[in-house]
Structures are given as structure tokens and as C-alpha cells.
LONUTOR-631345 format. One record per residue: x, y, z of N, C-alpha, C, O, CB in turn. Coordinates in steps of 0.2 Angstrom, whole numbers, padded with zeros to 4 digits. Glycine has a CB too. Layout:
BEGIN
     nu     nv     nw    cau    cav    caw     cu     cv     cw     ou     ov     ow    cbu    cbv    cbw
      X      Y      Z      X      Y      Z      X      Y      Z      X      Y      Z      X      Y      Z
...
***
This chain:
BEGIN
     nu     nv     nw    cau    cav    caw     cu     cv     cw     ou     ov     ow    cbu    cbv    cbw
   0006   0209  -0108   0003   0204  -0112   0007   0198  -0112   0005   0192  -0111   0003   0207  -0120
   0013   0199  -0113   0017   0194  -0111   0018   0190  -0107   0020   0184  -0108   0020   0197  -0111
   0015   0193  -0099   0017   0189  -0093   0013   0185  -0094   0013   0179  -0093   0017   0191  -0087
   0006   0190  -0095  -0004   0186  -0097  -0002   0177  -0102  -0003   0172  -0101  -0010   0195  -0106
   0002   0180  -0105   0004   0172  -0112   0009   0166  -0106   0010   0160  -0106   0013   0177  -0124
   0011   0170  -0101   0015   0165  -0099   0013   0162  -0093   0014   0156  -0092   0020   0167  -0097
   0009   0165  -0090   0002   0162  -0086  -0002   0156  -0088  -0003   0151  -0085  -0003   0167  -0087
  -0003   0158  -0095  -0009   0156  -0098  -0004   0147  -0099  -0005   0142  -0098  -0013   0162  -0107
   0001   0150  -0100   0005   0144  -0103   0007   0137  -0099   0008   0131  -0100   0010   0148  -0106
   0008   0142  -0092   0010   0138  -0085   0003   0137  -0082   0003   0131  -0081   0016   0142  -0079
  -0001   0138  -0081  -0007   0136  -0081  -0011   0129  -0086  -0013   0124  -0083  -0010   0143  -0083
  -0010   0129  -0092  -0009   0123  -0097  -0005   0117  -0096  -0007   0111  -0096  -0006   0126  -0104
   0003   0121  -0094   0006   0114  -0092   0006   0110  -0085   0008   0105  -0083   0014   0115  -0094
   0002   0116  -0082   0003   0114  -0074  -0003   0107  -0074  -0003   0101  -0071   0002   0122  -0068
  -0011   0110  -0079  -0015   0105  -0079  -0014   0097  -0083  -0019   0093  -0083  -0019   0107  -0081
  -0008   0096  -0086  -0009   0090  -0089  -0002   0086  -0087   0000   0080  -0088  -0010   0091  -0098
   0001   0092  -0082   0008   0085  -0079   0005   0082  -0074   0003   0086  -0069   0016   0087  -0077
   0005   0075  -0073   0005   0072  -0066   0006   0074  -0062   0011   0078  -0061   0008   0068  -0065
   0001   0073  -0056   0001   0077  -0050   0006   0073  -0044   0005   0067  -0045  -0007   0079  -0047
   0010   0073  -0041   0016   0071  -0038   0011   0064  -0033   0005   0063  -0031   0021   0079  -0034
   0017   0060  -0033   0014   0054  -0030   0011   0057  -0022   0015   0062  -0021   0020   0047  -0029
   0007   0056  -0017   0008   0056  -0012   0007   0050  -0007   0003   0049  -0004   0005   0059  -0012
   0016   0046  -0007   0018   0040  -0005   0020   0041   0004   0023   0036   0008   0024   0037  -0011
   0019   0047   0006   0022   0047   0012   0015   0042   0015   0010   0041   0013   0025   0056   0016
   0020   0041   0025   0014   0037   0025   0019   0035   0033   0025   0034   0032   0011   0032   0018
   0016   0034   0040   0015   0030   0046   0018   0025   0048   0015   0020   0048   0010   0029   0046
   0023   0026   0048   0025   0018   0051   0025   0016   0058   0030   0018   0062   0030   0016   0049
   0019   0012   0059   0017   0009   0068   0022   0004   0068   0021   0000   0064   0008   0005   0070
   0027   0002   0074   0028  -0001   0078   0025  -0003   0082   0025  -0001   0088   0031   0000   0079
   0020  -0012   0079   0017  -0014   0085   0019  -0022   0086   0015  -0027   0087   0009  -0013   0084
   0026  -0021   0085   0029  -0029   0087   0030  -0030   0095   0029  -0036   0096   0037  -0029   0083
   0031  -0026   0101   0035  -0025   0105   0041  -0028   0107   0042  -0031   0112   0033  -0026   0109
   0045  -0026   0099   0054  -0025   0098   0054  -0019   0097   0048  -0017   0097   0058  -0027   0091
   0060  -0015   0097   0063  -0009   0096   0065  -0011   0088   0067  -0016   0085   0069  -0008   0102
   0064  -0006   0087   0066  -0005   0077   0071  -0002   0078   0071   0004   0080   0061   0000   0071
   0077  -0006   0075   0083   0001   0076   0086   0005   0069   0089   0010   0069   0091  -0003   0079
   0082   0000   0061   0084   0001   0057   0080   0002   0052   0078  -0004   0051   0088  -0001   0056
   0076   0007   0047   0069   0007   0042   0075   0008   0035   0079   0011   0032   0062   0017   0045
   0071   0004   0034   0075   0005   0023   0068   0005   0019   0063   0001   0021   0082  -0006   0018
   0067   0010   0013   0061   0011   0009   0063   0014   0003   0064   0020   0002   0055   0015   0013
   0063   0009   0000   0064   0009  -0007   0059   0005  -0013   0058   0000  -0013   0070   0007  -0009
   0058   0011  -0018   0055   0010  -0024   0056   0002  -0026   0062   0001  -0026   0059   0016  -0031
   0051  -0003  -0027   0050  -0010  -0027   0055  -0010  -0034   0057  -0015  -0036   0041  -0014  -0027
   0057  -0004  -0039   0060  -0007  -0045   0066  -0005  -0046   0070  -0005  -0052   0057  -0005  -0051
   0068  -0004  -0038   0077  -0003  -0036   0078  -0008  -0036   0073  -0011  -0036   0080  -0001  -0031
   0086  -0013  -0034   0088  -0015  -0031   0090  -0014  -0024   0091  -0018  -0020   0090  -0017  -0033
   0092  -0009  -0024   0097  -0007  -0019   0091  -0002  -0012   0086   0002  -0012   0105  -0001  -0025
   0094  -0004  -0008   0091  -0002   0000   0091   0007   0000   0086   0011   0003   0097  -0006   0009
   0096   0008  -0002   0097   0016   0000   0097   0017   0009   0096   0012   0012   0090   0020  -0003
   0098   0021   0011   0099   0024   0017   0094   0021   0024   0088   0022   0024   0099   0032   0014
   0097   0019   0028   0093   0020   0036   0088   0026   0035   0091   0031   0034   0100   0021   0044
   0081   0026   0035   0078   0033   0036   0078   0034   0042   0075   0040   0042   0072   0034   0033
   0079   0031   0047   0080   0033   0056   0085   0037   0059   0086   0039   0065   0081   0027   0060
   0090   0037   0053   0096   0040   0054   0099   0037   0063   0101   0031   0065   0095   0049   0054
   0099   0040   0067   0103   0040   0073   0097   0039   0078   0098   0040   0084   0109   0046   0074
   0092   0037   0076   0086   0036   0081   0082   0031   0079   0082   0030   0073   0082   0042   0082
   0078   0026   0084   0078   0018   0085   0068   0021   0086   0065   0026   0089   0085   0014   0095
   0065   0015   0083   0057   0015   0084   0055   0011   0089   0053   0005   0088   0053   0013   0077
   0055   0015   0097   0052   0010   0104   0045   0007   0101   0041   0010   0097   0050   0016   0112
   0043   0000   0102   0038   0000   0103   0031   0003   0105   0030   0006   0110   0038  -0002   0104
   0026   0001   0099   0020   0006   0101   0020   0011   0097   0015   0014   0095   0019   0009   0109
   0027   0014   0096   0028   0022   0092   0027   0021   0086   0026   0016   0083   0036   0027   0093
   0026   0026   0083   0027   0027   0075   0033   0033   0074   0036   0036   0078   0018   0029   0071
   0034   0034   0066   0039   0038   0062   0035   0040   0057   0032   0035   0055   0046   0036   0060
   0034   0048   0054   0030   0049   0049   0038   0047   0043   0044   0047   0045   0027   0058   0050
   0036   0044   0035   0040   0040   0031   0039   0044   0026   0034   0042   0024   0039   0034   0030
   0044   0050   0023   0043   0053   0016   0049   0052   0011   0054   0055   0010   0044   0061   0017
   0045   0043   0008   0051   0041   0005   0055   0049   0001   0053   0055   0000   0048   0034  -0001
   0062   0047  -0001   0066   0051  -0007   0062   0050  -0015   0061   0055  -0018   0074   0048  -0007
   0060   0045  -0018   0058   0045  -0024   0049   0044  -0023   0047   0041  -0018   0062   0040  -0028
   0046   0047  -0029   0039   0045  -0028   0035   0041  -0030   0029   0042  -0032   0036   0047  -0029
   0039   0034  -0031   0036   0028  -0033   0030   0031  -0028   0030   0035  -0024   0041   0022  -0032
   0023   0025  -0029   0021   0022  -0026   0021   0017  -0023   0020   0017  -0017   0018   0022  -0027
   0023   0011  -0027   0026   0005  -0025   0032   0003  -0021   0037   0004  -0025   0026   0002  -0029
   0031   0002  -0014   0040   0003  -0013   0039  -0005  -0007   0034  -0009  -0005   0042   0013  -0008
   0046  -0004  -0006   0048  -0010  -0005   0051  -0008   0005   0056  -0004   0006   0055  -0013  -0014
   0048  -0011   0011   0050  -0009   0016   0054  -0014   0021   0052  -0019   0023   0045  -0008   0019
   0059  -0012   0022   0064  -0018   0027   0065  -0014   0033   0066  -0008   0034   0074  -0019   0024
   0064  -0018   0039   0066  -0015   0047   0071  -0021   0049   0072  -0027   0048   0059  -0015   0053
   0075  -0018   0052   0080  -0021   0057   0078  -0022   0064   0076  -0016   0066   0086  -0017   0056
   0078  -0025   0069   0075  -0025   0074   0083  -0025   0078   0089  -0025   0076   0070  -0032   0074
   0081  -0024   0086   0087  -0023   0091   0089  -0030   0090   0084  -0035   0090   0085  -0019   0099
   0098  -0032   0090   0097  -0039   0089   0100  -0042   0082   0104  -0046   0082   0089  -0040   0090
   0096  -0038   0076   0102  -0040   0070   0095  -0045   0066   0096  -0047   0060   0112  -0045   0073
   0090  -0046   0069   0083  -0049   0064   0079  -0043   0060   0079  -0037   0063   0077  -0054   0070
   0076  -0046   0055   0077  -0043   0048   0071  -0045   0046   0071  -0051   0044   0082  -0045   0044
   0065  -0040   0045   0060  -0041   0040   0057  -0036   0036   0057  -0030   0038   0055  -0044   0044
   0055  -0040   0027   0053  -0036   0023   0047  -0036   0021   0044  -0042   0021   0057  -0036   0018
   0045  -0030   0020   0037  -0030   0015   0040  -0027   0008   0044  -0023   0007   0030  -0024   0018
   0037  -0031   0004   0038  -0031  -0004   0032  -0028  -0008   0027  -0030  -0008   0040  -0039  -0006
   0033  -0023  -0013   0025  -0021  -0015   0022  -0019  -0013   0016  -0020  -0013   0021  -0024  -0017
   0024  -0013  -0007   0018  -0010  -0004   0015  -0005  -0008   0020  -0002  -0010   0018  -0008   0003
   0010  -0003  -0010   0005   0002  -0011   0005   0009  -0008   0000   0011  -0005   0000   0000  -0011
   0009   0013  -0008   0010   0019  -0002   0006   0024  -0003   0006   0029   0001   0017   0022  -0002
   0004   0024  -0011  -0001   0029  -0011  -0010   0027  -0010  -0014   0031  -0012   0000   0032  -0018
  -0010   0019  -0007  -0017   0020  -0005  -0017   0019   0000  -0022   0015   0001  -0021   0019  -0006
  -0012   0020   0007  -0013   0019   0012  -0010   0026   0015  -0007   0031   0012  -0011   0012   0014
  -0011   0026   0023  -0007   0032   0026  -0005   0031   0031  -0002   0035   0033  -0010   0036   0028
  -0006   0023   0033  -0002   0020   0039   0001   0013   0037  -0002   0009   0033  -0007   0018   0046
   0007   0012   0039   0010   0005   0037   0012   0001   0046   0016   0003   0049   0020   0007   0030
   0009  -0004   0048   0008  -0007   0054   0011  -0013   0054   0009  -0018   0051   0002  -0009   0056
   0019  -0012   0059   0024  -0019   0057   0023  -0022   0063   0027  -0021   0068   0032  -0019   0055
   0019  -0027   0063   0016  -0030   0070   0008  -0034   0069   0006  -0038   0065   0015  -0023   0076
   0006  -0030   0074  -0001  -0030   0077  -0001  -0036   0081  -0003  -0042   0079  -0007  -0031   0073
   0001  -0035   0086  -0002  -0040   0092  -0002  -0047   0091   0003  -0050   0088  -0009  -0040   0092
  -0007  -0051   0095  -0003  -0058   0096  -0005  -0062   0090  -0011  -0060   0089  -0004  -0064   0105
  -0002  -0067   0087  -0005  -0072   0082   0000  -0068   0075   0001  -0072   0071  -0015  -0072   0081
   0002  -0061   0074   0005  -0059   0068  -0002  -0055   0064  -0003  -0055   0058   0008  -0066   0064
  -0005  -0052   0069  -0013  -0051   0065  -0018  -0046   0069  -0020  -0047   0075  -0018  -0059   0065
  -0020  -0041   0066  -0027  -0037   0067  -0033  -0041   0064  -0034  -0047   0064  -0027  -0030   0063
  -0038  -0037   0061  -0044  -0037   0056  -0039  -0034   0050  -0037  -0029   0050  -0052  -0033   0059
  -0039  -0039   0042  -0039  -0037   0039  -0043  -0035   0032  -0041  -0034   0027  -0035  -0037   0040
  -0049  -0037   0034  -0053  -0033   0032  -0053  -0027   0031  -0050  -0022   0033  -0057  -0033   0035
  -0059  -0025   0023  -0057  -0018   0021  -0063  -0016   0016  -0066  -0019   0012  -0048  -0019   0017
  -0064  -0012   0017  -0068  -0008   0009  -0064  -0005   0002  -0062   0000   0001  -0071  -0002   0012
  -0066  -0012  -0001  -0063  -0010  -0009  -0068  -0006  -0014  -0073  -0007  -0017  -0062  -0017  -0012
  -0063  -0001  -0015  -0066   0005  -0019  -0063   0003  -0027  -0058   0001  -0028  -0063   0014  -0015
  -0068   0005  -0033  -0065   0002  -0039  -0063   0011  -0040  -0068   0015  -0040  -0071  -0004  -0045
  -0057   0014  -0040  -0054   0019  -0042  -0052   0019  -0050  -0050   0024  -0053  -0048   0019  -0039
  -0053   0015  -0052  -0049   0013  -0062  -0053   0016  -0065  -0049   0018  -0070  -0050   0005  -0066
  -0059   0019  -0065  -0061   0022  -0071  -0063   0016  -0076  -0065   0018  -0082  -0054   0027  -0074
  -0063   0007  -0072  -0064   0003  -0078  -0069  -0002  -0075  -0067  -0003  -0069  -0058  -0001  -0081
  -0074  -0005  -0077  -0079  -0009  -0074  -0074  -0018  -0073  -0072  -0022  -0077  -0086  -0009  -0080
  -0075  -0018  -0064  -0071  -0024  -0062  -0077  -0028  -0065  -0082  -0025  -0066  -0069  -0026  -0053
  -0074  -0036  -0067  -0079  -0041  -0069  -0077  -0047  -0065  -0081  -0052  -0063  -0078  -0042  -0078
  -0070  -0047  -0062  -0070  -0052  -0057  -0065  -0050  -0051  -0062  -0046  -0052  -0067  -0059  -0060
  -0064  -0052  -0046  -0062  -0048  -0039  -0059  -0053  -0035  -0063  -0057  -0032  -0068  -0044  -0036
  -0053  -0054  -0034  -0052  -0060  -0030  -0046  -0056  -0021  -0042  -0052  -0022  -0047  -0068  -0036
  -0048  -0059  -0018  -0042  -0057  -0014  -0041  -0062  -0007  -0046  -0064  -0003  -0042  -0047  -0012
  -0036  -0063  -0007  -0034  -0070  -0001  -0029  -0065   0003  -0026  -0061   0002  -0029  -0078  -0004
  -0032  -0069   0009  -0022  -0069   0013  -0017  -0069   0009  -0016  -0072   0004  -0019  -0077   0018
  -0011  -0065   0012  -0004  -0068   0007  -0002  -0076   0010   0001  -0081   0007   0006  -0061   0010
  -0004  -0076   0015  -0002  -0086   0017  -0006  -0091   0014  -0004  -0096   0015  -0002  -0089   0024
  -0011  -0090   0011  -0018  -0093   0008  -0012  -0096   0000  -0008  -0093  -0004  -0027  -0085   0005
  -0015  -0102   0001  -0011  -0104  -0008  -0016  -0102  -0010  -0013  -0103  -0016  -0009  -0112  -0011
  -0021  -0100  -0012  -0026  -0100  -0018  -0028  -0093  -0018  -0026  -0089  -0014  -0032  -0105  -0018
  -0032  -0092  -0025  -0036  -0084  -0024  -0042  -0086  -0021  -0045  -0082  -0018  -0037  -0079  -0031
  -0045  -0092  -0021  -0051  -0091  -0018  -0056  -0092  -0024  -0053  -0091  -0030  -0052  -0085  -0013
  -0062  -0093  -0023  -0068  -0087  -0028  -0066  -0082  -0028  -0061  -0080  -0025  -0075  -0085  -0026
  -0072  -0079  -0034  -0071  -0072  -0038  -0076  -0069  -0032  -0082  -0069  -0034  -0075  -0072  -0049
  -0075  -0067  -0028  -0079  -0060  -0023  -0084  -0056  -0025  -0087  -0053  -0021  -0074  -0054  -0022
  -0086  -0055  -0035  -0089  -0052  -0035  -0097  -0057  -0038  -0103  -0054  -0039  -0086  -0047  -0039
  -0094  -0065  -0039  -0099  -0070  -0043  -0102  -0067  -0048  -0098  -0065  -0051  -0104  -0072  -0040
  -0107  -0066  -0050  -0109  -0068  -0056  -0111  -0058  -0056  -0116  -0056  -0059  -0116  -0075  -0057
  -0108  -0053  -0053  -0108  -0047  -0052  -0103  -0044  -0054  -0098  -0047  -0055  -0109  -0047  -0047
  -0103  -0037  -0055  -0098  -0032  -0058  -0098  -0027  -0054  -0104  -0025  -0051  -0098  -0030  -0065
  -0092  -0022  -0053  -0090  -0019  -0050  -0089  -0012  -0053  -0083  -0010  -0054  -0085  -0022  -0048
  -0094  -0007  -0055  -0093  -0001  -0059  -0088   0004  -0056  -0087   0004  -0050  -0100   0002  -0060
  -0084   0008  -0061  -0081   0012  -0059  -0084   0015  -0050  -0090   0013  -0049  -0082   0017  -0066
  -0081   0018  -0044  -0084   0022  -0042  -0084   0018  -0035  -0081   0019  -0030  -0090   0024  -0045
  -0089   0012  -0039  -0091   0007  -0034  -0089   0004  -0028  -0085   0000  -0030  -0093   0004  -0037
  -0089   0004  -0021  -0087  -0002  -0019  -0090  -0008  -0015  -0096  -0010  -0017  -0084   0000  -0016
  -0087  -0012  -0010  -0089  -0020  -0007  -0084  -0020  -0005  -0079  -0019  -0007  -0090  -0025  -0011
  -0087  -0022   0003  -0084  -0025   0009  -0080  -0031   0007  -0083  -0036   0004  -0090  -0028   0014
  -0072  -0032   0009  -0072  -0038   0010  -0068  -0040   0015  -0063  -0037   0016  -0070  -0039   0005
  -0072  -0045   0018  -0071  -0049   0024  -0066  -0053   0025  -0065  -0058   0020  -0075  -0053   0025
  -0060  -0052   0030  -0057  -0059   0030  -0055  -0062   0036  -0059  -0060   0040  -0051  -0059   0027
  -0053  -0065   0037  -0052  -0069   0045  -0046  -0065   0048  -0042  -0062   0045  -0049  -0078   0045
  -0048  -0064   0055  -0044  -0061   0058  -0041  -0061   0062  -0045  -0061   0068  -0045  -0057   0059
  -0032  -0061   0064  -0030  -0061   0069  -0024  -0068   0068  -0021  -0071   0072  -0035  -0061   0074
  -0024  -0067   0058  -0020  -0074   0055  -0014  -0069   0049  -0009  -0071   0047  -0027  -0082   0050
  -0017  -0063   0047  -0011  -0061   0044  -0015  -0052   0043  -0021  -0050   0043  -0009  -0068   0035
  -0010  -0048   0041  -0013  -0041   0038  -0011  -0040   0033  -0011  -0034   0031  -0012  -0036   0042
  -0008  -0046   0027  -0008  -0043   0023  -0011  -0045   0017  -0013  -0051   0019  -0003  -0042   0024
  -0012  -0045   0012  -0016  -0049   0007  -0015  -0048   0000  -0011  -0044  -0001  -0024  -0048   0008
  -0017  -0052  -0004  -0015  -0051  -0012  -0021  -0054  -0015  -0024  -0059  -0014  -0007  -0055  -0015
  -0021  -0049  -0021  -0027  -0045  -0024  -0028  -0047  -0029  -0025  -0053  -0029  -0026  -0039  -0024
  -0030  -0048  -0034  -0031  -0049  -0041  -0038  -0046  -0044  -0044  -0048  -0042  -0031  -0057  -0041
  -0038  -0041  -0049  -0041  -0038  -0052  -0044  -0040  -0059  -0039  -0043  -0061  -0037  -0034  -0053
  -0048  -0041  -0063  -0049  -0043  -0070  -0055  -0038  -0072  -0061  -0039  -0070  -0051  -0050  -0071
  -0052  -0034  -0076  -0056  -0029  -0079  -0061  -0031  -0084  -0060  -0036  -0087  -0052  -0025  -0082
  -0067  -0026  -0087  -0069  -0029  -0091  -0066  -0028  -0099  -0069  -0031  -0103  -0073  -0027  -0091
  -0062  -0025  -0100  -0056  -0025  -0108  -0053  -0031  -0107  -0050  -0033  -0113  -0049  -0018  -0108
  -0053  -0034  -0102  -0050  -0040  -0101  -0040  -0041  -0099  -0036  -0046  -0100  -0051  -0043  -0108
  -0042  -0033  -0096  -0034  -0032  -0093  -0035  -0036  -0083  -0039  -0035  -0079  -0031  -0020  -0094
  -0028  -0040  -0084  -0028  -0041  -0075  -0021  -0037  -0072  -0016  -0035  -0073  -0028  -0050  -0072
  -0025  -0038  -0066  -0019  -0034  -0063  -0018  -0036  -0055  -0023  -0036  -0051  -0020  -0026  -0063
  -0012  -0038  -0053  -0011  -0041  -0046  -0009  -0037  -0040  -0004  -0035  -0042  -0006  -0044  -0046
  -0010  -0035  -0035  -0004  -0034  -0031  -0003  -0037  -0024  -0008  -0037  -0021  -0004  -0027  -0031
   0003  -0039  -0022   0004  -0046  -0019   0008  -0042  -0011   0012  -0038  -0011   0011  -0052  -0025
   0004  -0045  -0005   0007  -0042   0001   0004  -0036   0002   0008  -0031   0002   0015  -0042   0001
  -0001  -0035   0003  -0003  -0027   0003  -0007  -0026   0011  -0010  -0031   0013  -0010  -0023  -0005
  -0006  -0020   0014  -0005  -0022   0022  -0014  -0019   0023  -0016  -0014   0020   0002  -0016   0028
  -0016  -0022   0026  -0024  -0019   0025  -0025  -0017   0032  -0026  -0011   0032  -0031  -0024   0022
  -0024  -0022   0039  -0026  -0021   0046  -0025  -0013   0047  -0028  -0010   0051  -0021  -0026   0052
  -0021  -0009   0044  -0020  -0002   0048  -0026   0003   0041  -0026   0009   0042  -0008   0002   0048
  -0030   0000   0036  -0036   0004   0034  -0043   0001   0034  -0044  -0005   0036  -0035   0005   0027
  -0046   0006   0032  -0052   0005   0032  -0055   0004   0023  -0060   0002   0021  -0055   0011   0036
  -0050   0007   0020  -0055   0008   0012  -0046   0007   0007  -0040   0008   0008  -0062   0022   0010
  -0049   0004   0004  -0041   0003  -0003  -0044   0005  -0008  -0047   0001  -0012  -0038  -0006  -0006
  -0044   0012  -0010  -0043   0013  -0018  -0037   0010  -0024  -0031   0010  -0025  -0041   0021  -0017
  -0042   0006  -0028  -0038   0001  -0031  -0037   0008  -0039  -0041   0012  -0037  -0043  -0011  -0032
  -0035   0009  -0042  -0032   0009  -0049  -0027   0004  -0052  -0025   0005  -0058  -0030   0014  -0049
***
């Protein structure tokens, strides 16, 4: 009877704790540099933490599967290139993508176009999303339309000028929400929450 109550009991707590982030995720080398150095830390660190390459270098073209240490979703990505040059992605979203693409080809650019899925559980009422090099947000994406729980919409952008983009959300409770630099060329669909 006993074991039966403890069951029942770890059964109870196992359904109402958070189910663990899943932030691992792909990282393409499509600069044609050699990566000699990957740092990925939680965006609400300061601090870099540890080379995750340890004693091995990302040839162009290759990728490395990336199981940050903590389960932020939002994390913050730095590479070191052969050479001692240094670039960061700030705010990436690791739990809705599965590939992170530091490159693409000539111009700094794929298609980053994408299918926006509304994941929130909240009816979108306005939807904006630009280039991260765009000064503005543009129009509202959804005009004089809303975006129900569930739902999604294509959204188009020019291609082969940046892959990464920033988002802007406006719920109908009247909550907004941003998220700035998010890498879209290596998906097809963004589950936003």
C-alpha cells in the first residue's frame, strides 16, 4: 500500500513540474572559416563559461551537436574564428529551433522566411517582424486581422540580406513581447510562446 501512495504521489509531482527545456540544438558552419572556438551561455549570465569545442576546431560546411550546460532557452552564442575574429548572437531562442547557421553563403544571407506558429495559448492582435538591420518594425503583419491560439502565417522576407530577424508580439490582454536577433534561414516554422 505504501509503495502504491508513493507512486501515486511521484506520479502527481512528476505532472505539474516543468518539463526540462529542450535547448540543445546544430550548429552549421557556413562561413568558409574554420571555428576554433564555440561559447553558449544563458543570455542572463554575464560570463562566457567554457570553449564547448574543447580541443577540436568546426572545418567549414561541418556542424557540432550543442547541449548547452544550463536550460535556459534563451542563450547567448560567441565563435572565435581561426585568426582571433569574434562574432556574437545574442537572444537566441534554442528551444524553437534545432539548427543555429553561422554563415550562409555570399551576401551574409539565406531565405529568412518562415512559418509563424501562435504557440501562447493567447490570441495575437498585432504581429510585426523585420530584419535585425531594418530600423523599423514595419506594419502590423496581421492588419486589421488576428492570430488565434494554434494558428499560423507565412512570413516573407527578402533574401540573401540577413538570417536573422526581431519580432514583436502584441497580445490581446494587451501584453507585448520582443525577441530581438532570432536566426530563422536554418527553419521552416517558429513556435512563438
Amino acid at each position: 500500500m505504501r509503495t502504491r501512495i508513493l507512486l501515486v504521489l511521484g506520479l502527481l509531482l512528476a505532472s505539474v513540474l516543468p518539463a526540462a527545456a529542450q535547448n540543445r540544438f546544430n550548429l552549421v558552419n557556413s562561413t568558409g572559416q574554420t571555428i576554433e572556438q564555440v561559447f553558449v551561455s544563458p543570455s542572463r549570465l554575464t560570463n562566457w563559461g567554457s570553449d564547448v569545442l574543447g580541443q577540436n576546431v568546426l572545418p567549414p560546411g561541418q556542424s557540432v551537436w550543442i547541449v548547452p550546460q544550463l536550460s535556459d532557452c534563451v542563450l547567448d552564442i560567441r565563435v572565435v574564428y581561426q585568426g582571433g575574429r569574434a562574432e556574437e548572437r545574442r537572444q537566441v531562442n534554442a528551444c524553437s529551433l534545432s539548427r543555429v547557421v553561422w554563415g550562409g553563403g555570399p551576401a551574409g544571407g539565406g531565405d529568412p522566411s518562415f512559418q509563424f506558429i501562435n504557440s501562447s495559448g493567447v490570441v495575437v492582435n498585432e504581429l510585426y517582424v523585420s530584419l535585425s538591420t531594418d530600423q523599423n518594425w514595419g506594419p502590423d503583419r496581421l492588419g486589421r486581422g488576428t492570430l488565434p491560439p494554434g494558428a499560423s502565417m507565412p512570413v516573407n522576407l527578402p533574401a540573401g540580406r540577413s538570417c536573422t530577424v526581431d519580432i514583436r508580439v502584441v497580445y490581446a490582454d494587451g501584453r507585448a513581447l520582443e525577441r530581438r536577433r532570432v536566426e530563422t534561414c536554418s527553419i521552416r516554422e517558429l513556435n512563438f510562446r
